[in-house]
N, C-alpha and C positions, 0 to 999 in steps of 0.2 A: 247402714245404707237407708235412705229416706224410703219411705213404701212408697209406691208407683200406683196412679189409676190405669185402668186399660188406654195403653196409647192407640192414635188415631190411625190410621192407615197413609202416613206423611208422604207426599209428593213434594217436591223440590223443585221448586219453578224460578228460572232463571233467567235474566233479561236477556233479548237477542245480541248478538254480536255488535262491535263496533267495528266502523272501518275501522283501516292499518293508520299507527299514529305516526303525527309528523314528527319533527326533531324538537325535543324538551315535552312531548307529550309522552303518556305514560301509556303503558303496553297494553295489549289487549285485557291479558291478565291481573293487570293492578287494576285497570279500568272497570270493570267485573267485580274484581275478587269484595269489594265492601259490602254489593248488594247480592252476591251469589247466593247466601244463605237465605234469602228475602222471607224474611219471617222464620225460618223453620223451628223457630222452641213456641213460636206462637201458636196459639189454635188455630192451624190449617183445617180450611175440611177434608173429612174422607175423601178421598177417588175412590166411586168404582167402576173398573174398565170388563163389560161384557163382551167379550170377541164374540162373534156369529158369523166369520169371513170364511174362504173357501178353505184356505191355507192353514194361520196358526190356531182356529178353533177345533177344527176335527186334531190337530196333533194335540195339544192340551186337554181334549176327553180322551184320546187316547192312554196319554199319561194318566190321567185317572185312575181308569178302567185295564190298564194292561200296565204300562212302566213302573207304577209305584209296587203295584201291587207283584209283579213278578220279582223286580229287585227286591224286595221283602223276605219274598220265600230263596232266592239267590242267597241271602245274609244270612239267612239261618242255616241252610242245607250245609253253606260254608263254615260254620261256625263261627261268624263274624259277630250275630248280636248274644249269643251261647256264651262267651268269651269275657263279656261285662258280667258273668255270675262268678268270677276272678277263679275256677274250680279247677283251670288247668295247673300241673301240675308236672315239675322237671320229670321229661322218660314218657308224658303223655303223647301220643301225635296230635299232630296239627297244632301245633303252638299257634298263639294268636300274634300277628303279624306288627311290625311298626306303623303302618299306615289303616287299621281297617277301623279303626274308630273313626275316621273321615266317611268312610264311606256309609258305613250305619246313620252318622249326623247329615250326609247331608239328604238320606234317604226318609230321617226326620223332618227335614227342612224342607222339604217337595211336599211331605206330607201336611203341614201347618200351611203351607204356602193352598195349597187343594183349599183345605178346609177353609178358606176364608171366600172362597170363590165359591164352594162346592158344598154349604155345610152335611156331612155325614156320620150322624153317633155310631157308625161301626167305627169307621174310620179314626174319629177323636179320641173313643174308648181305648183301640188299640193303640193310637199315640200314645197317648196317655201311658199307657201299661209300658209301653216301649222307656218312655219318658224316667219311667218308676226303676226300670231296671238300669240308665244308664249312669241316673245319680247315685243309684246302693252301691255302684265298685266307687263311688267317691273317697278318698282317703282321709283323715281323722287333719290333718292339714291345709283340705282343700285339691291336693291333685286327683287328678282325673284322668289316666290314659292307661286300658289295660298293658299294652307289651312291657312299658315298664312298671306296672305293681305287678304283675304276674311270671313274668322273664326273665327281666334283668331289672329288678326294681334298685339296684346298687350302679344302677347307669344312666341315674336320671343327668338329663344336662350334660350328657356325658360326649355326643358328638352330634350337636347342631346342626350341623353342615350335611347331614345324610341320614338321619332319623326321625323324621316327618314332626318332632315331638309336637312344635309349636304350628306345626302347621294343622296335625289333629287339632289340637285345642283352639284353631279359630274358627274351624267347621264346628266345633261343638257349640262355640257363642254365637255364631251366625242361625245354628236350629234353634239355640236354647229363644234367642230376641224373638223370631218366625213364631215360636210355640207360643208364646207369652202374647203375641199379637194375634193369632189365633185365638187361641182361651181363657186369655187376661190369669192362666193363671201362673206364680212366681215361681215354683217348685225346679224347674229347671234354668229358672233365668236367676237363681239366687246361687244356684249350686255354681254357675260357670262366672258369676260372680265372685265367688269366694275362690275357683281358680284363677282367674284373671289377678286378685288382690295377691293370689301365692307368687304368681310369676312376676308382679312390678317389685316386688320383695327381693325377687331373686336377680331381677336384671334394672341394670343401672347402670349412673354414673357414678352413684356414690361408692367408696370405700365400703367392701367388702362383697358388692357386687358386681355381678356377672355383665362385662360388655360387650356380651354377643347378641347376635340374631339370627333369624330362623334362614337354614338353608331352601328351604320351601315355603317363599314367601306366601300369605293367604293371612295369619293371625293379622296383620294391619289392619286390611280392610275390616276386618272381625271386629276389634277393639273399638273402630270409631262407630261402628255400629251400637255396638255396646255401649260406649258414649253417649249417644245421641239419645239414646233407650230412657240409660239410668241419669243421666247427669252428671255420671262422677268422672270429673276431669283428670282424675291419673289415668285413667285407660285411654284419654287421648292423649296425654306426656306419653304411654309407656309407648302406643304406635310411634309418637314420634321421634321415641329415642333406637326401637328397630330401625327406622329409616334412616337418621342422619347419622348413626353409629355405622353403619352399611360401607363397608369400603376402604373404610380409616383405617390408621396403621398407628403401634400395628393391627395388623391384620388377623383378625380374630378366629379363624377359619385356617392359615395359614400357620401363623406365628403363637397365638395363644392353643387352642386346640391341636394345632398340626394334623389335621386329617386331609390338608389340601395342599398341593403345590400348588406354586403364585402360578403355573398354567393351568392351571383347574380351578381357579378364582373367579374367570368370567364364565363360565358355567353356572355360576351362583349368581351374578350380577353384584359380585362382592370386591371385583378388581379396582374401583374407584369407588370415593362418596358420590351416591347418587344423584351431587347438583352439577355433578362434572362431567358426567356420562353421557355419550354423543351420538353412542349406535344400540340399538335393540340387539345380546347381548346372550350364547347361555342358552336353558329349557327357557321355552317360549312359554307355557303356563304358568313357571316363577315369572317370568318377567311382566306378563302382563297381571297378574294378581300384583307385583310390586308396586306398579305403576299407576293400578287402583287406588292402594292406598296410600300412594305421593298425592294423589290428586284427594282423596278424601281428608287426608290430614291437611294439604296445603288450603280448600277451601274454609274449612274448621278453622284455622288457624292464621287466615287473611295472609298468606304465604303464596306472594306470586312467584318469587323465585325458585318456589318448590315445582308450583303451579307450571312455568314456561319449561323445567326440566322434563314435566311427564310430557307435555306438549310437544319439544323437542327430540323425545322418543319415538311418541307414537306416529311422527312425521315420517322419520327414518325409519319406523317398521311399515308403514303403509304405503310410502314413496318409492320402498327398496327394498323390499323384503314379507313382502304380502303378494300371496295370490289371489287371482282375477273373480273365484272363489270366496275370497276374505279368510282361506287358511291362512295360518302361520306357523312354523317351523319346518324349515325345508330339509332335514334327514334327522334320521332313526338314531344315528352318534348321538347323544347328549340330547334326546327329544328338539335339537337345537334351530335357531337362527345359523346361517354360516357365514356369506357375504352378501353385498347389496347385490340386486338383480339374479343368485343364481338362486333360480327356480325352477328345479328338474321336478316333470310332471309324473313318470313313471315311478317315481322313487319316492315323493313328498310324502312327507311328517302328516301338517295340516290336523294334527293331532285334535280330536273332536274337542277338550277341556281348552285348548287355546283360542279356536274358538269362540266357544262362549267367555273364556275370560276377555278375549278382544270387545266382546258386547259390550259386557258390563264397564269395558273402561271409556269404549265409544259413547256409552251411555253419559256417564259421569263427566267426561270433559264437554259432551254437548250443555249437560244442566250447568256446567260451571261456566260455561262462555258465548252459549250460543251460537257456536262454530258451526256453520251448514258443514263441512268437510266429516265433522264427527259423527252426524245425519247420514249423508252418506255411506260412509262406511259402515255404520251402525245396522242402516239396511240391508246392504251389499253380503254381511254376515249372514241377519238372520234367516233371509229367504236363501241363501246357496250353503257355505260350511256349516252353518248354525242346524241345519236338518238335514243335511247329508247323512251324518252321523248315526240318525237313529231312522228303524225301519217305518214302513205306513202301521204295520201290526203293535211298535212300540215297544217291540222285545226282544229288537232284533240291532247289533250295533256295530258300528265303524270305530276302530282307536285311531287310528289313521284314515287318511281322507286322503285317495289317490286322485291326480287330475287323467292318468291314462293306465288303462290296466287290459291284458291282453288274457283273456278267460284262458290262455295254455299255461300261463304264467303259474310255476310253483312260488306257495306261499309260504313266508317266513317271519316268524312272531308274531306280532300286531300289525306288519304292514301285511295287509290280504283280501281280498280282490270281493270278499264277499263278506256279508255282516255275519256276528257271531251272536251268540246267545248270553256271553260274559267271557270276562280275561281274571284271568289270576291278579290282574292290576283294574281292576273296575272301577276305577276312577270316572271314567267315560259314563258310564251305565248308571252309575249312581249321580254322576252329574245332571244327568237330565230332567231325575225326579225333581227335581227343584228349581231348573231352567224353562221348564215346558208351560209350570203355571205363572210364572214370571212375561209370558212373552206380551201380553198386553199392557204393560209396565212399561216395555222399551217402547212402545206405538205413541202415547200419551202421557203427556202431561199436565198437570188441573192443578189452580187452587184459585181460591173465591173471586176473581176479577180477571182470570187468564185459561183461555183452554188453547194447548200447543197442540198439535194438531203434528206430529214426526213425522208417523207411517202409518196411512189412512186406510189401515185395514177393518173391514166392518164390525163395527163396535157399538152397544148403548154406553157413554161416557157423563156419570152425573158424578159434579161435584157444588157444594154450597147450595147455591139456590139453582143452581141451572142443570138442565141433562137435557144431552142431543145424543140421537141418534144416527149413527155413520151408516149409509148400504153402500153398495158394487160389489165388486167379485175382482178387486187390486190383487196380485199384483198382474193379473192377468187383461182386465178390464182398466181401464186410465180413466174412467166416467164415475166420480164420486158426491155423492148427492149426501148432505145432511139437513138432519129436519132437527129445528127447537123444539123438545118435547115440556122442557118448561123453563119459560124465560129469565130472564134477570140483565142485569148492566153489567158485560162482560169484554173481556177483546178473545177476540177469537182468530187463533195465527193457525198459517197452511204451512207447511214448507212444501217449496218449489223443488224436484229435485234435480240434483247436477245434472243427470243424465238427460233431464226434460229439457228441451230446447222448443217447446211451443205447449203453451197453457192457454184457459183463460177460468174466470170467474163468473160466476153471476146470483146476486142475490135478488131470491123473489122472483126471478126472471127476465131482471135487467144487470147487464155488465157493471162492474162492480171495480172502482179502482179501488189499489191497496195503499193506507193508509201510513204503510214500510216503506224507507226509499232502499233498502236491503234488497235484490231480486230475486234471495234465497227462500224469502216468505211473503204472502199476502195476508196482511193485516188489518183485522178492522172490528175499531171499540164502538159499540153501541146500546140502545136497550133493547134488546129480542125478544122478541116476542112468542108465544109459542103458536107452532105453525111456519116461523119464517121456516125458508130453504134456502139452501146455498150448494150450488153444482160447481164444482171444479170437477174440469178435464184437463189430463194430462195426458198430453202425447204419446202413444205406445208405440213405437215402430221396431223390428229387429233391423239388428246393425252389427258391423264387424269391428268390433272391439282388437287393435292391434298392440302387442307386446312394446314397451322399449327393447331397441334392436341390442341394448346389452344382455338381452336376456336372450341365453346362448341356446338355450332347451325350445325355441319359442321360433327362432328363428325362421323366415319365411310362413310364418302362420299368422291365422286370428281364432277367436273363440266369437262366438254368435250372443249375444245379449240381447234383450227385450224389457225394457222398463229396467228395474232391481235385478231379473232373473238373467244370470247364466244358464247358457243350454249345453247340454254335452249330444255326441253323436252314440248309442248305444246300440249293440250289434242284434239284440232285439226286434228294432224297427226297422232295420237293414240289413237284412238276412244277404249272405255271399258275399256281402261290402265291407271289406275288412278298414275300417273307422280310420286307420294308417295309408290306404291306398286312395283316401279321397280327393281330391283338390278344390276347392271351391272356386268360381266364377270371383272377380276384383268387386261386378256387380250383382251378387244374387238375385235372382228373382223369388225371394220369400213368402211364403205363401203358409197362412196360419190354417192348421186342421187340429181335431181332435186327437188326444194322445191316448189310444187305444192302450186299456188294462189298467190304467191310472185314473186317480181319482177326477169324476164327472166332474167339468170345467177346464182341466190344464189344458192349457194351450201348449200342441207341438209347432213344429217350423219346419217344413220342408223347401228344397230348393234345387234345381236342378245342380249338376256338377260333373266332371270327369274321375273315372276310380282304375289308378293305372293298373295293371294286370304283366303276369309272364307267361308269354306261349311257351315254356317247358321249365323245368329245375332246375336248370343250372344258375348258380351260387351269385356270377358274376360273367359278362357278357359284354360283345362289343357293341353290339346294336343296341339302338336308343330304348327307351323304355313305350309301352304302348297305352292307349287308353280306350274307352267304352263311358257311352254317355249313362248315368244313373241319375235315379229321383234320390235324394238323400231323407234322412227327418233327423230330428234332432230335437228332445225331451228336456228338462227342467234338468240340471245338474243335482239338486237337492233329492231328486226321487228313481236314481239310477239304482239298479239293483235292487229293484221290488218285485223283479219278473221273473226270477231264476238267474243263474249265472251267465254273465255276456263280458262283450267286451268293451270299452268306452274309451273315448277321447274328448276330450274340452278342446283343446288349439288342435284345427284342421288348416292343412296346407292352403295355400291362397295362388290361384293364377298373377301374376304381374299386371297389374294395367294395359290394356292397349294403349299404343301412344298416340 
């Protein structure tokens, strides 16, 4: 392998969307896909994105200062990083698990990720050390995954479809590239290299290799990472022999392995090749890591066909199968999708890792096309499911993401009413460490002649010659003000968001047309000066967000939104007002106050309403039901469950219009 100098900090900046093409014009997707990569093997400059906003800056020192550092002591107490000193031994307890080298990498990867933001020699030293011990269980071969050198090392490759194998070994190249961009140094991005060269050995097309793929997709996205890193183009062949081997028949999963009936195939996303596939599908955290890396190999690879298939997923998961939230997976069976529209709020999956893998794909087809739609959702995520999940204290976590939970309610595995401390399955928990410093990543994008401007959360943003400075207090505040802290000839794009339906601009402190005929963004290339300002305001109002009526859980209701933020009703702030008895007004009268016990700044929502009531206990009655006028409030969905155990609703009952 060629030696590597310290790579840059690459941003991936991506031309805005095109209109929809006419007949004989070419798709959004081919349109894009030549200039998608726009530079990226060239010397880009660094990005660096300073958060100082109300929101995801205090969650990110949190992470710091509490996530990283408890999920560490978590790993060990467990025996998860003890487990790399390969020591256990048949007849020991607590054998080391198939899945927890994921969870140690990616608690590596939150860590590298810190330090690039945060630098700390405690912190790097112990990487570091960490780093020392994950390569020494490395095998004389190249493989890398305790359960099988330690357990059942006569079962490597042995059942793909439900042994995390390959999905370990893409969390470990996804830390290994993080570490190496952290501390330029090679020692574990050489080691998960010489794994990666074991596995394109072992899986192929060619005679005498192996034509499976990972039942727990995640390595794809890994490998193009890796790609991108080192330059060696077999690690972008091997992602995309996973993907386009995916489905085909026979059926590798089924017919070669046999660990699956053809009914337990869409559970893996393995029942078709994935250019045929038309529904979101299966575990909804496989599917979206899949669908990552449809879209990372299809942009690499000038592959729009690939390109319109993740597209054509993520439509059907977001159009039919997303909640109002930005969770995904709606029950506990099979962490699963089930059918379009059915979205039971008491019962929802909404699983914290789908989630964030919906960001990362929201992210990724945004830089590939320019899609405001993937903007959207992208936001919609990170301020509601994207921080549900994890507590204000950062140590405290959701596997599940309920939309309505009734504090009498007995709780049952992962789905339960209050956050936990860690799961036997900490996926969740260890996700974070490496999502939390990531979040100023999904806000912006930079490279020498372009600052995109997503989600205008306050930030210092320098890249090449220029750096501005973001203030307000979004998503709470719609009044966002940046200053040139130093200039250059740049274009500088806003996105509009869907939900806005009144904007304006003004630089210097004259209104300001946009140089986009797109209404998604306001555009405009010039030479800035340092000093200029530029104020966008966006419209903040709450409003009633109403269900498609095929969504049968939803029926006669709405949920409350304000900008990005969903609001839930929390029994909390309505003490005797049981969150189910409520009915709201067709036209509330909303009225913004401070959300007492939460962090200084969130805006709550109060409004008056009706909360039906029964003059006695009896079960079922002839006489109609009764009501009593209340003030209601209504919190941040994102920050439910920081105050003790309550009860909560997101879709509250809706009066009918007067006619």
């Amino acid at each position: 392998m060629r030696q590597l100098e310290k790579t840059e900090n690459l941003t991936y900046t991506i031309p805005m969307q095109h209109s929809s093409p006419g007949k004989g014009e070419k798709s959004e997707s081919e349109e894009n896909m030549k200039d998608s990569a726009m530079d990226r093997k060239e010397n880009q400059p660094e990005t660096e994105v300073i958060l100082h906003d109300p929101v995801f800056a205090p969650r990110r020192e949190s992470c710091r200062k509490v996530t990283i550092p408890s999920s560490l002591r978590r790993c060990r107490e467990t025996g998860r990083i003890d487990a790399f000193r390969l020591q256990w031994k048949p007849g020991d307890p607590n054998p080391p698990h198939i899945f927890w080298d994921s969870d140690v990498a990616k608690v590596l990867e939150g860590m590298a990720e810190m330090l690039m933001l945060h630098p700390d020699p405690a912190m790097e030293k112990e990487l570091n050390d960490l780093v020392d011990l994950v390569v020494s269980a490395q095998q004389k071969d190249g493989y890398l995954n305790v359960y099988f050198t330690a357990v059942e090392p006569e079962k490597r490759w042995s059942n793909l479809s439900d042994h995390h194998e390959l999905y370990c070994a893409g969390h470990l190249m996804e830390a290994a590239v993080a570490h190496f961009r952290a501390t330029g140094s090679r020692k574990f991005l050489d080691a998960v290299c010489r794994y990666a060269d074991l596995i394109a050995s072992v899986f192929g097309p060619e005679p005498g290799q192996k034509r499976g793929y990972p039942g727990h997709e995640e390595i794809e996205l890994a490998l193009v990472k890796l790609y991108r890193t080192t330059g060696e183009k077999r690690y972008l062949e091997l992602a995309k022999f996973f993907i386009d081997e995916r489905g085909k028949s026979p059926n590798y999963f089924s017919e070669t392995e046999r660990q699956l009936s053809p009914e337990q195939l869409p559970n893996r996303q393995a029942h078709q090749p994935v250019r045929e596939q038309e529904k979101a599908v299966g575990h909804a955290v496989r599917a979206v890591y899949l669908y990552c890396g449809m879209t990372d190999v299809a942009v690499e690879t000038g592959d729009p066909g690939l390109l319109n298939a993740a597209i054509r997923l993520f439509d059907n998961l977001t159009e039919r199968r997303m909640y109002i939230t930005g969770g995904i997976g709606s029950t506990s069976i099979g962490e699963a999708f089930t059918e379009d529209f059915d979205l039971p709020n008491a019962t929802a999956y909404a699983e914290s890792c789908a989630a964030i893998g919906l960001a990362l794909l929201s992210k990724r087809l945004l830089d590939a096309t320019g899609g405001p739609k993937y903007a959207d959702v992208l936001e919609r995520v990170l301020y509601n499911n994207g921080l549900s999940g994890i507590s204000l204290s950062g140590d405290e976590f959701f596997y599940a993401n309920l939309l309505e939970v009734n504090a009498s309610t007995p709780e049952h595995g992962v789905t339960c009413r209050r956050r936990r401390k860690w799961f036997g399955c900490s996926c969740c928990p260890t996700n974070y460490c490496r999502f939390l410093p990531q979040l100023g990543r999904f806000c912006y994008a930079a490279s020498a002649d372009l600052l995109r401007v997503d989600i205008p959360a306050a930030a210092t943003v320098s890249a090449g010659t220029y750096k501005v400075r973001i203030d307000g207090n979004y998503p709470y505040d719609g009044a966002v003000s940046l200053t040139i802290l130093r200039g250059g000839r740049f274009t500088l794009s806003l996105r509009i968001p869907g939900w806005c339906e009144h904007f304006s601009v003004e630089v210097n402190g004259s209104a300001a047309e946009s140089s986009s005929a797109t209404p998604s963004r306001w555009t405009m290339t010039r030479e800035w000066k340092s000093g200029d300002r530029i104020e966008l305001n966006l419209e903040l109002k709450p409003v009633l967000i109403y269900p498609h009526p095929s969504v049968a859980a939803d029926a006669g209701r709405a949920a409350i939104q304000r900008g990005p933020v969903v609001y839930c009703m929390e029994s909390v702030d309505n003490p005797g007002i049981p969150p189910q008895s409520v009915i709201l007004p067709a036209d509330p009268d909303f009225r913004l106050c401070r959300a007492e016990g939460l962090p200084e700044g969130t805006v709550a929502i109060r409004c008056g309403a009706k909360a039906e009531f029964s003059p006695d206990s009896a079960l079922y009655r002839k006489t109609p039901p009764r009501f009593r006028d209340v003030d209601v409030c209504a919190i941040p969905y994102a920050l439910w469950q920081n105050r003790g155990e309550s009860s909560m609703q997101v879709f509250l009952r809706v009066a009918p219009p007067e006619p």
